[in-house]
N, C-alpha and C positions, 0 to 999 in steps of 0.2 A: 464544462467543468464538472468532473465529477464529484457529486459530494453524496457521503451515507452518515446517518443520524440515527441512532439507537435512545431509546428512551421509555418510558409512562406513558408518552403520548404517543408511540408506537414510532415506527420506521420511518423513517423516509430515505430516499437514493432518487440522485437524480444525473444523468449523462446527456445529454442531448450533444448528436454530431451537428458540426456545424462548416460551413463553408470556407474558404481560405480570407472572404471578404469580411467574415464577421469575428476575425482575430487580428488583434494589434500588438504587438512587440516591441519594447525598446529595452536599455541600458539594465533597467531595473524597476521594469513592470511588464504584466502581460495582461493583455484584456480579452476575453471569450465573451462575445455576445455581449451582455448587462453587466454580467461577473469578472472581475478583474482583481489579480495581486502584483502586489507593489512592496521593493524595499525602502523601509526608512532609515533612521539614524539605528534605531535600536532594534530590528524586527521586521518581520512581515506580516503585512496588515493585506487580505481574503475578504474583499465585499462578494457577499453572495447573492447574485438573483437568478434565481431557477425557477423550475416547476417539477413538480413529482412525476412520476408514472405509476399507476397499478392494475395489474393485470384484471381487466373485467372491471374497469372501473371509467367512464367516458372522460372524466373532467377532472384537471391535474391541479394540485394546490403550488400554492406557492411556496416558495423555498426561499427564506431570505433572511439574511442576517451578515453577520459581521465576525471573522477568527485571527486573534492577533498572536504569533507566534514569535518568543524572545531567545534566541540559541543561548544554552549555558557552555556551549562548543560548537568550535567550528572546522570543519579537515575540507585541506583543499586537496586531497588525493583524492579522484576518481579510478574503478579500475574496470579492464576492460573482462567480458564475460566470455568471450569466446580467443581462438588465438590470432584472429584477423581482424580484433578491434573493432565489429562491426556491431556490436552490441555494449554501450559501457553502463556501468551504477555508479553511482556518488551519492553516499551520506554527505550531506552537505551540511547538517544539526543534527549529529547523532544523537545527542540531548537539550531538551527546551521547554519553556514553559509555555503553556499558552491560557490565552480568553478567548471565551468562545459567548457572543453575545445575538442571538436567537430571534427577531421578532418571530419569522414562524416557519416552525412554531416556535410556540415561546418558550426558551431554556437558556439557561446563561449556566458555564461551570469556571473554573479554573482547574488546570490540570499541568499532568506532565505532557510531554509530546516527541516528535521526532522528526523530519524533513530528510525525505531523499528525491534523487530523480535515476529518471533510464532513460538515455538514448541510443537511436542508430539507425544505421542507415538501408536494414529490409525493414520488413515487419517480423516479428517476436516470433509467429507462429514459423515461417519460414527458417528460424535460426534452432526455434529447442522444441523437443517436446515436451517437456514440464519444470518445473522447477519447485525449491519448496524454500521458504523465507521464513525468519523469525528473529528477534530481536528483544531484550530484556536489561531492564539496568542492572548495575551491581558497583553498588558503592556508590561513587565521585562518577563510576564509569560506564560503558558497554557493552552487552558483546552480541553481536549479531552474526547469523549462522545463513550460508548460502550453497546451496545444491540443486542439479539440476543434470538432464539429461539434453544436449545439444541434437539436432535434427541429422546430425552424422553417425549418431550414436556413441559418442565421448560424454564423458562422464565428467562433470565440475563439483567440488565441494569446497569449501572456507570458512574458515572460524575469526573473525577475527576483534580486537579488544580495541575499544576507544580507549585513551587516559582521561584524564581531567581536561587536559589541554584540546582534546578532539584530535590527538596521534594516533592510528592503526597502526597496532601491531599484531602479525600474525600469532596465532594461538594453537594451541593444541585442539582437536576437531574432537569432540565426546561420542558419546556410542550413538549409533541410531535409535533414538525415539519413537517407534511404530503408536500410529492415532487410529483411533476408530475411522472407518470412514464415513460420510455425513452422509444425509438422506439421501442424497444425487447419489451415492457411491461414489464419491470424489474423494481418493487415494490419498490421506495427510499422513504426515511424518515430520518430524524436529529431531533436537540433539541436546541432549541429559546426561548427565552422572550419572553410569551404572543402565542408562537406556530406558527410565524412567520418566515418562510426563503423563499429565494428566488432563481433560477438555476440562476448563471453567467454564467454559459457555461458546458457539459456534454462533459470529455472528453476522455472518454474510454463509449462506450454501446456492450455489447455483450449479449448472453441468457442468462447468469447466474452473469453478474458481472458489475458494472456501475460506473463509478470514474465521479467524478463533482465537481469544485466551486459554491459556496455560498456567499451567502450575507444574512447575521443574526447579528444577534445581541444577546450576554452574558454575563453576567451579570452587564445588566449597559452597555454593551460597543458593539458598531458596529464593524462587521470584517467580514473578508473574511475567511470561514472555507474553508477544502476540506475535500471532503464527499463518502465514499467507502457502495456499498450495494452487498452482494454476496448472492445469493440462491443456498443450496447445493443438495436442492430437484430437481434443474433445471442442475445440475453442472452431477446430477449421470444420468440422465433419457440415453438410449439408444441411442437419436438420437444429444444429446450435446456429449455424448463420441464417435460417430460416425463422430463428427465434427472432433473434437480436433485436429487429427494428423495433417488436412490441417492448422492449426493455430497453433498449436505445436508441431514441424516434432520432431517426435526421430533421434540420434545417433546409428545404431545398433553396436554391438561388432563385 
């Protein structure tokens, strides 16, 4: 399970791969190793137990706490990413509240929040070479922005607006937002009125993958998006899979 934590008391991320034995599935729960989420009547309730990784560092802390997330919407359209269906997304909570309750480290907030997934049936890198992601309320509503370049070389982009009720409705797509690029030189971009956005803060940068706030403005209205760019041409290359295990230790059997 992956989880990343920003804070005062610094960073933590934690991925450990793990075996097909150390995952359990049902109706309306999944368990990874220790850590396991689960739907209730009102919500999904994220026990976390993990451990850290840091580079140069021998001995990994612990990661454990508890994220309870309440959808203020919910859309059952998922849609597919390429035209053979072999890659789909679903906002599943375009908007939600959540608790987030820490032992460690120790931090408790209440917030806004948001729940999607991705499936299919290659792997990601096989299907696109990049993509760029970002998402921002407005109002009651949403509007999340999706573009990418598939591994054929076709070209994907969408705008599209949650309501109150969690309806997608297609939107008009705004002008390209060009972003600085982050220390890795990993290539970011969004979509502004007028082609304007701004970095509040970059807070994942690695070779192939960059999470960031923003400060833009759509349609009509200033907000604060957050902004994901993945390159899958940089994710496959030799010496990013050569990284990995230090950043993402396997489980072996």
């Amino acid at each position: 399970m992956n989880v990343a934590l920003y804070g005062p008391q610094g960073a933590r991320w934690t991925m450990t791969e793990r075996p097909g034995d150390d995952v359990e599935t049902g109706a309306d729960e999944l368990a990874i190793g220790a850590s396991a989420m689960r739907w209730t009547g009102d919500g999904l309730v994220i026990d976390i137990e993990e451990r850290d990784i840091r580079l140069g560092i021998p001995w990994r802390r612990r990661v454990r706490g508890q994220v309870k997330l309440y959808p203020e919407m919910l859309n059952a359209t998922a849609f597919a990413l390429d035209p053979t269906g072999r890659h789909v997304w679903h906002a599943i909570a375009p908007r939600a509240q959540i608790e987030v309750e820490m032992d460690r480290p120790g931090i408790r907030w209440r917030g806004s929040g948001y729940l999607d997934s991705n499936r299919g049936s290659e792997a990601l890198e096989d299907g696109f070479r990049d993509w760029h992601w970002s998402r921002a309320h407005l109002g009651r509503g949403v509007a999340v922005m999706y573009e990418g370049r598939r591994r054929d070389g076709s070209t994907f982009a969408s705008a599209l607006r949650f309501d109150a009720s969690g309806t997608p409705h297609d939107a008009e797509l705004p002008m390209v937002a060009p972003l600085p690029s982050t220390w890795w030189q990993m290539e970011r971009k969004s979509r502004a009125d007028r082609g304007h956005a701004g970095v509040i803060r970059t807070w994942e940068d690695s070779p192939f993958y960059a999470r960031s706030t923003l400060a833009t403005r759509l349609y009509g209205e200033p907000v604060t998006a957050v902004q994901e760019s993945l390159s899958l041409d940089r994710f496959r290359s030799p010496v990013v899979q050569w990284m990995l295990p230090y950043k993402m230790p396997r489980r072996s059997l």
